[in-house]
Each structure stands twice: as C-alpha cells, then as structure tokens.
Rosetta silent file (secondary structure, phi, psi, omega in degrees, C-alpha in Angstrom):
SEQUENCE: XXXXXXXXXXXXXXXXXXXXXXXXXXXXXXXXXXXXXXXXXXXXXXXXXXXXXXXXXXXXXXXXXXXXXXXXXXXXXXXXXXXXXXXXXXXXXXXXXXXXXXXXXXXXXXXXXXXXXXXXXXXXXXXXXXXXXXXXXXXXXXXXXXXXXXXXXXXXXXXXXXXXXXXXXXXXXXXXXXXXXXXXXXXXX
SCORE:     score description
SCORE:     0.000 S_00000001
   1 L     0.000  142.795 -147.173   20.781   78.701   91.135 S_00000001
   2 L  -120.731    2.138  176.317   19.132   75.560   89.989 S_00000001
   3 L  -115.785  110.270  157.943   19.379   74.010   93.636 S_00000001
   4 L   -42.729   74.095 -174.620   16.441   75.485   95.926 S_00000001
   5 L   -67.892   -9.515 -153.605   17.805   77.363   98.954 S_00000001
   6 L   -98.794  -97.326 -168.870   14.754   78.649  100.206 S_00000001
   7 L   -72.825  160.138 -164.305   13.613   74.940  101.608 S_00000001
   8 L   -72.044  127.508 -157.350   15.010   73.044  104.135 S_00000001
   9 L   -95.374  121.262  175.201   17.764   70.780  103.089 S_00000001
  10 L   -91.927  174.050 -177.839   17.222   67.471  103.800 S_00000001
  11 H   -14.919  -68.270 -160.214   20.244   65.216  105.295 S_00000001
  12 H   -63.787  -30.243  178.496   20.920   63.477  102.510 S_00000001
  13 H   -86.732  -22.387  156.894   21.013   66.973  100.036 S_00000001
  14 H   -35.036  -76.459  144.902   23.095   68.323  102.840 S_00000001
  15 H     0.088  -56.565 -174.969   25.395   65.802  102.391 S_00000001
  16 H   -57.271  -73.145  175.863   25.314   66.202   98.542 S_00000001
  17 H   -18.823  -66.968  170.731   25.951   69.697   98.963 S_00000001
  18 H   -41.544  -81.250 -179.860   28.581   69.821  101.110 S_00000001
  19 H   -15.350  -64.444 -144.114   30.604   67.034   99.119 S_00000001
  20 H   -64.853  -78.527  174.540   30.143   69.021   96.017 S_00000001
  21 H   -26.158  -42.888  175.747   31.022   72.743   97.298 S_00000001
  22 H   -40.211  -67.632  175.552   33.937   71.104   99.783 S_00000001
  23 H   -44.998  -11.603 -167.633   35.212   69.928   96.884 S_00000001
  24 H   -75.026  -65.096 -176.500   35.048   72.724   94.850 S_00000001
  25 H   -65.058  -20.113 -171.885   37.043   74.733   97.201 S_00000001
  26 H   -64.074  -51.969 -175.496   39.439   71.660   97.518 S_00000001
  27 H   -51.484  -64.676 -166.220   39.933   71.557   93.887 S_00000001
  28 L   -80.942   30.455  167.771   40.663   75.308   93.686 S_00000001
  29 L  -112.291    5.442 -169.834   43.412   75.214   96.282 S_00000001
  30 L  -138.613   25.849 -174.722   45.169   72.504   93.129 S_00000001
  31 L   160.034  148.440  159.325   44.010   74.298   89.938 S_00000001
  32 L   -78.968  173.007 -164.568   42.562   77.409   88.507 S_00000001
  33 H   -64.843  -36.481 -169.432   38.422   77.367   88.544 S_00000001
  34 H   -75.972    9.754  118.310   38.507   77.322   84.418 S_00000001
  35 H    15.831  -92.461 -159.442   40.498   74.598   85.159 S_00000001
  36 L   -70.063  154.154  123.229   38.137   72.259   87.013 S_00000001
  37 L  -117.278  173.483 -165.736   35.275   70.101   85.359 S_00000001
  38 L   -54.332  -33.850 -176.666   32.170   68.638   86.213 S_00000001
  39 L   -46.164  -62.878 -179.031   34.002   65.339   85.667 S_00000001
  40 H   -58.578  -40.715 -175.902   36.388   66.061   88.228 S_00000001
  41 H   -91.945   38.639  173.988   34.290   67.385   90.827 S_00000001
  42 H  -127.668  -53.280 -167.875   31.481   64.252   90.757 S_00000001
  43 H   -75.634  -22.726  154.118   34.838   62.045   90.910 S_00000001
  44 L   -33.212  -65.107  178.825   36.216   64.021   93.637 S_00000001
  45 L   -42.244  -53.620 -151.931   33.144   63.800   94.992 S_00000001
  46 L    58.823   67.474  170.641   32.121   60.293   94.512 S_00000001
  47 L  -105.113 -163.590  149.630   28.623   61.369   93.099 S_00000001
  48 L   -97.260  152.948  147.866   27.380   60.597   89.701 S_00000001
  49 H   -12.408  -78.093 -157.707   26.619   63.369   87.002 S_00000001
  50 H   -62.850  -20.226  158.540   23.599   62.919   87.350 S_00000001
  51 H   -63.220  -29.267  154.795   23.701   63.598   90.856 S_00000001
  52 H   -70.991  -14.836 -158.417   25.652   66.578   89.999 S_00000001
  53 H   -96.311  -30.280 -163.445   22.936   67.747   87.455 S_00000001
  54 H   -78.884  -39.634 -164.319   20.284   67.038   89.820 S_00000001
  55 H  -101.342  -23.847  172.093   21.362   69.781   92.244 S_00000001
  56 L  -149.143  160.314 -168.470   23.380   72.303   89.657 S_00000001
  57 L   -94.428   -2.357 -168.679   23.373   73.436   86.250 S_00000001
  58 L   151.605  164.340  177.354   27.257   73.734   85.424 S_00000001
  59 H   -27.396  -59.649  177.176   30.320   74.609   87.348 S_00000001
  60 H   -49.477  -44.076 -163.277   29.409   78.488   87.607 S_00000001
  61 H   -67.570  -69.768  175.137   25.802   77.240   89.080 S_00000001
  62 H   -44.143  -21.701 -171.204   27.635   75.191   91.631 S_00000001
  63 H   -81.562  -67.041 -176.716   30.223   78.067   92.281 S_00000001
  64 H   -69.692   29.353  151.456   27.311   80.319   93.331 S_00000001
  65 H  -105.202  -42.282 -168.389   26.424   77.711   96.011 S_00000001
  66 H   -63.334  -29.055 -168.900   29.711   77.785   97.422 S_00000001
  67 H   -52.647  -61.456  172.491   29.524   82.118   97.738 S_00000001
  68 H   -13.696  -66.095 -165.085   26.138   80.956   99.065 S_00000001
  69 H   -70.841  -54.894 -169.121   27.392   78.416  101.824 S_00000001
  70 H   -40.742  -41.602 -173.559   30.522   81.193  102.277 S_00000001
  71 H   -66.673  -70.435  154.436   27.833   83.834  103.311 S_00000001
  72 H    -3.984  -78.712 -144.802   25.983   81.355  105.863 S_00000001
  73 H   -84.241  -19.369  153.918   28.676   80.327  107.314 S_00000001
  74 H   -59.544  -39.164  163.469   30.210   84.023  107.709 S_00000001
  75 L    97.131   42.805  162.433   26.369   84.896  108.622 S_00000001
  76 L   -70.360  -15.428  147.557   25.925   87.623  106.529 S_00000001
  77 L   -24.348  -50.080  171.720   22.374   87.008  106.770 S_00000001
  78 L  -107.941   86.185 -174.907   21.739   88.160  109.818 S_00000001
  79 L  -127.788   93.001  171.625   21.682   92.060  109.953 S_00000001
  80 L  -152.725   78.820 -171.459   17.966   91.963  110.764 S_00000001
  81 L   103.228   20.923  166.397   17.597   94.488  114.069 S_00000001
  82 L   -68.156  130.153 -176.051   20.979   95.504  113.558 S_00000001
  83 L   -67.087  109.252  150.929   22.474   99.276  114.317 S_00000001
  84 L     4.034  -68.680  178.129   23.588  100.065  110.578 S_00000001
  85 L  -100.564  -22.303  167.847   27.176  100.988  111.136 S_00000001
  86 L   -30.053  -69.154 -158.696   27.054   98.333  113.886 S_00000001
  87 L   -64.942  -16.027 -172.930   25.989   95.467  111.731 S_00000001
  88 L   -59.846  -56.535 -168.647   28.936   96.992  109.095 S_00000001
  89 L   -86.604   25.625  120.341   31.961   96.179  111.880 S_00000001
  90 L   -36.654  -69.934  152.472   29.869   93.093  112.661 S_00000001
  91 L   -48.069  -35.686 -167.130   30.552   91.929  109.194 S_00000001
  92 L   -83.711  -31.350 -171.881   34.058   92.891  108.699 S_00000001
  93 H   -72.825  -18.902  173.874   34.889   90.477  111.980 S_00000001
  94 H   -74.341  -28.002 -174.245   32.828   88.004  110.747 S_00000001
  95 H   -98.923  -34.899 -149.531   35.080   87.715  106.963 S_00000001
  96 H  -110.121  -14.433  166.688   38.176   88.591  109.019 S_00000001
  97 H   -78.204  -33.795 -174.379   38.136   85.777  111.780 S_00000001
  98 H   -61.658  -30.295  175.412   36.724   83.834  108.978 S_00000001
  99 H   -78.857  -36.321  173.234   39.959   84.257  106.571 S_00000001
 100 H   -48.652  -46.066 -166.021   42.119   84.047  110.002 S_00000001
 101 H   -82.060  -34.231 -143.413   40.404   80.174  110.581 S_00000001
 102 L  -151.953   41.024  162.320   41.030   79.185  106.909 S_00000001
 103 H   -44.223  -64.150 -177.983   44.178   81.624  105.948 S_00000001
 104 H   -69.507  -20.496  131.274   45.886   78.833  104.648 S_00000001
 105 H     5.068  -82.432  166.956   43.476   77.889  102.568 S_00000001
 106 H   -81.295  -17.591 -174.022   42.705   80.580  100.676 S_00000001
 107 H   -87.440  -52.369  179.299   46.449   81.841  100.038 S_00000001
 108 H   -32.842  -64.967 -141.966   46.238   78.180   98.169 S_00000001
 109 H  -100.381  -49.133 -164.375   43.268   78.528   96.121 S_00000001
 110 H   -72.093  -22.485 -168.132   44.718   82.683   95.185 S_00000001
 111 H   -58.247  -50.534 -168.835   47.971   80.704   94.199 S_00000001
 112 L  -124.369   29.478  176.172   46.242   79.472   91.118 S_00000001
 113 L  -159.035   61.376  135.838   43.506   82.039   90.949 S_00000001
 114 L   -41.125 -163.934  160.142   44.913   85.259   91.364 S_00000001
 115 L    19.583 -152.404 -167.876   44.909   88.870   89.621 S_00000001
 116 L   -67.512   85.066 -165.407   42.463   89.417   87.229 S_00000001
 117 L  -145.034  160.691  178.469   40.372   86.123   86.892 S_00000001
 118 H   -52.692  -57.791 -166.510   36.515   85.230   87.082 S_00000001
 119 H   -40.997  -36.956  179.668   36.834   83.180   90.595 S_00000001
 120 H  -106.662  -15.255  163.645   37.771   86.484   92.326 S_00000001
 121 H   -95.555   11.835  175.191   35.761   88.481   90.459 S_00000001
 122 H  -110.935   -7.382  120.973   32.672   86.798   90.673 S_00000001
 123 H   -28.471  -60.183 -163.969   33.218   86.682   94.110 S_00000001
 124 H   -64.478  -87.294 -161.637   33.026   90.603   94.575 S_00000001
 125 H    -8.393  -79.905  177.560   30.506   90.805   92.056 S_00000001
 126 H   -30.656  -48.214  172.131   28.347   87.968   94.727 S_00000001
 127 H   -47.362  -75.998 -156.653   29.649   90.391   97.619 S_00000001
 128 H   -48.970  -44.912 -178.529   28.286   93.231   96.115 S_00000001
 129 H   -52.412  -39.333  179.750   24.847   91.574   95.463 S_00000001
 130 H   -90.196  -27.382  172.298   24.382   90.529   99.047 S_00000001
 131 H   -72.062  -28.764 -174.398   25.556   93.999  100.723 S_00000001
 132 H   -77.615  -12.384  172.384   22.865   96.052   98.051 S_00000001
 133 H   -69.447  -54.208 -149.879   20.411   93.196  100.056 S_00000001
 134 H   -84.830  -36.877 -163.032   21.518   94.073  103.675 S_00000001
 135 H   -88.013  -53.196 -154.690   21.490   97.969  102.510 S_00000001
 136 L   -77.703   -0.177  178.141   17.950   98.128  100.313 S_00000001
 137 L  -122.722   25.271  148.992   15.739   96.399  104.024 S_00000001
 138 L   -50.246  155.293  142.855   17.884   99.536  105.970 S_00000001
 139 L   -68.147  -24.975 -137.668   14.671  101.609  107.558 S_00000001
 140 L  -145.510   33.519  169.919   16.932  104.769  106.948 S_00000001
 141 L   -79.478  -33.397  150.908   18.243  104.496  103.334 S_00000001
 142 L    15.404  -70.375 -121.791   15.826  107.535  102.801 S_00000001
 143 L   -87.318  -14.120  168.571   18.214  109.394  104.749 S_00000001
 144 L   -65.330  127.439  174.462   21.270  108.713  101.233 S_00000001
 145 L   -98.104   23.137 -176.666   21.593  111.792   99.770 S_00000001
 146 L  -127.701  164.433  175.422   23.189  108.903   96.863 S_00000001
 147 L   -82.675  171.281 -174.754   21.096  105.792   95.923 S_00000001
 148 L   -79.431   -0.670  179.636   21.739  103.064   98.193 S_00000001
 149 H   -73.816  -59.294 -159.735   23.459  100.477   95.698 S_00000001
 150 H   -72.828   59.136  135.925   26.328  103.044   95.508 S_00000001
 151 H  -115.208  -46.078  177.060   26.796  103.192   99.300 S_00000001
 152 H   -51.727  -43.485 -175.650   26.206   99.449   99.274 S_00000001
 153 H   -55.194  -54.968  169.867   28.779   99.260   96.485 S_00000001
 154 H   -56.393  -48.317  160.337   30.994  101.162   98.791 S_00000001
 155 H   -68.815  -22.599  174.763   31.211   99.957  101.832 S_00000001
 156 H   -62.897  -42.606  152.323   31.667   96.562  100.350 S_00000001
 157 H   -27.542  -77.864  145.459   34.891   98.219   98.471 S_00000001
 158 H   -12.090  -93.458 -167.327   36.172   99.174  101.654 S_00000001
 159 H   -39.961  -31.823 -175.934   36.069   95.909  103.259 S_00000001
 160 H   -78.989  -31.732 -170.755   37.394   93.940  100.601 S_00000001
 161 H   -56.430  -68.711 -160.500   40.477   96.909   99.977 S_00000001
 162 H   -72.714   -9.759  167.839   41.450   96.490  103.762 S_00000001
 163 H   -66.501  -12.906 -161.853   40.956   92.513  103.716 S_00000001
 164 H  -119.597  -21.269 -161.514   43.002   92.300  100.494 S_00000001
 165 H   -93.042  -38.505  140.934   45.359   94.728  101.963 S_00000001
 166 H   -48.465  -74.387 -174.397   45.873   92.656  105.405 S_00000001
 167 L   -82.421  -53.451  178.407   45.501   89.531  104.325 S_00000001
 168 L   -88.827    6.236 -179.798   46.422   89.244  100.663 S_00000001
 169 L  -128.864  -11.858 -170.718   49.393   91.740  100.609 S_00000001
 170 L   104.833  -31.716  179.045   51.086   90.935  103.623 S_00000001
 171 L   -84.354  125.671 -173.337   50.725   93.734  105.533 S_00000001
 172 L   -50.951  125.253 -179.694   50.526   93.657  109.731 S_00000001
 173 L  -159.849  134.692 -166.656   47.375   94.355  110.967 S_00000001
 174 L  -114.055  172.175 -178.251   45.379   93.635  114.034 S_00000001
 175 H   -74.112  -13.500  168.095   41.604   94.099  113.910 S_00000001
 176 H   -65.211  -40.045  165.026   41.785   97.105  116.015 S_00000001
 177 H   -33.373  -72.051 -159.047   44.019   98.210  113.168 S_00000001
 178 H   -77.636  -67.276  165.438   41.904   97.400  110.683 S_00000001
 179 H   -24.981  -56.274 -158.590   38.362   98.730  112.542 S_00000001
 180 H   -82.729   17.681 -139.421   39.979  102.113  112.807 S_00000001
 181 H  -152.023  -25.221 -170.652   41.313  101.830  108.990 S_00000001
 182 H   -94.380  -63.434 -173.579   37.764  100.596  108.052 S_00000001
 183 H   -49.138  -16.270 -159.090   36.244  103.557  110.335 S_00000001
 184 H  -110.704  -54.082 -178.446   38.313  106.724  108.799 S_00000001
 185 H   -74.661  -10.169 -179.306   37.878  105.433  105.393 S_00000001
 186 L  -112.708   65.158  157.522   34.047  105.536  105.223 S_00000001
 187 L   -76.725  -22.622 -165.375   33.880  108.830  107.750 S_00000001
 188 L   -86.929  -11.569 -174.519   32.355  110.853  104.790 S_00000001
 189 L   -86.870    0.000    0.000   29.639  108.552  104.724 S_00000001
C-alpha cells in the first residue's frame, strides 16, 4: 500500500482517506469494482488525481485501504491477550454485528459484484492474510500438529461459509445459531 498506515494520520489525510474509501464502497453499491475508475472516484470524491496519486497507486492500492479501514473498524486488530478460541467467537461477532449495521449495504455492492469476481475474492484472499497474522503471534501454535497458515486458512473458511450462509443465502440464523454452527464445525481442531 503506497499510503503509510503505520503513522498517525493527520486530520486532513483522514479526511482524504475517508472520502476516497467511502466512496469506493459507495461506488460499488452502483457498479462492478472493474467498473469504477480513478476518474470517477477523485470526482466522486471531489479530490484531484493528484490527490488521489498522492495517497494510492491505482484502484487495487486504494481497495486494499478500504479491507484495511474494514478490519479497524471490525477491530480485528486487537487479539493481543486474547484466549485463542475466545478471540475466534470475538471475531465472528465483530463481522456479524458488523454486516447486521450495514446489511443493506453490502447486499447492494454483491448485486453488481457477485459469484466469482476479484472484489470478493480479494477480499478473502485480505481475510486470510490478516487471520495467518492473528494465528503466527499465538504463544501456542507449537502445540499444531499442521502448520499454522492451514489452521489460519481454516478457521477463516469457517467464518466466511457460515457468514455467506446467513447472510448471503438467506438463511435464518441468530448468533447463538451461528456460534454453535461455528463451534461444531471446527471441533476437530
């Protein structure tokens, strides 16, 4: 990513940010992402180019800000003195009130990015990268008698199958539902 997340954002790139990523998702709730172009999302915006340019390198660059911002604001971040399988159903409540607050939303933006397409699969892909993070600082990965990407792989599988399964299929489910549905399938681990 060609925008530094590591330092502290000042107002004004806050600001920037926001605009751009808002927009992003705004766009893709009206169009698929290959779609969209930088054109559109500076006038969307009301930046300049060069303002987009300043902060990302193309669309894709900017895309991996929004997973970014998605993660934040879900908190996925914070597993740091966390019980293991705790911090797992931690996570799933954190993506499943978050898709609850912004349901409609998101049924929008799969409306023209559906199936088989980059937008959702560079999503997982972004998943998967941040769960092999939260799994490789365990204390007790040792203890895999598998390496820890493919547990990391897994439980991330999981979550998205009953979240896609709930949410993106239709079918009634409460989170108690859905804990014990999360809970049965990764018993073997």
């Amino acid at each position: 990513m060609k925008y530094d997340i590591t330092k502290r954002a000042t107002k004004g790139a806050q600001r920037t940010l926001e605009a751009f990523s808002g927009t992003m998702f705004e766009l893709l709730s009206r169009k698929s992402f290959e779609e969209i172009t930088v054109n559109e999302l500076c006038q969307q915006s009301n930046y300049p180019r060069a303002t987009f340019y300043n902060y990302f390198d193309d669309k894709y660059d900017l895309l991996n800000y929004c997973w970014y911002s998605l993660f934040k604001e879900i908190r996925l971040g914070e597993y740091e003195g966390l019980d293991q399988e705790d911090s797992l159903y931690i996570f799933f409540d954190r993506a499943y009130d978050f898709i609850t607050a912004h349901r409609n939303l998101i049924k929008q933006i799969l409306k023209f990015n559906s199936g088989e397409n980059f937008l959702l699969d560079h999503f997982r892909i972004q998943l998967s990268i941040k769960m092999r993070e939260i799994f490789n600082l365990c204390p007790n990965k040792e203890h895999y008698q598998i390496p820890y990407e493919i547990v990391a792989d897994h439980y991330c599988n999981t979550i998205l199958l009953i979240l896609e399964w709930h949410f993106l299929k239709g079918n009634d489910c409460s989170k108690v539902q859905a804990h014990e549905y999360l809970r049965f399938l990764l018993g073997a681990l």
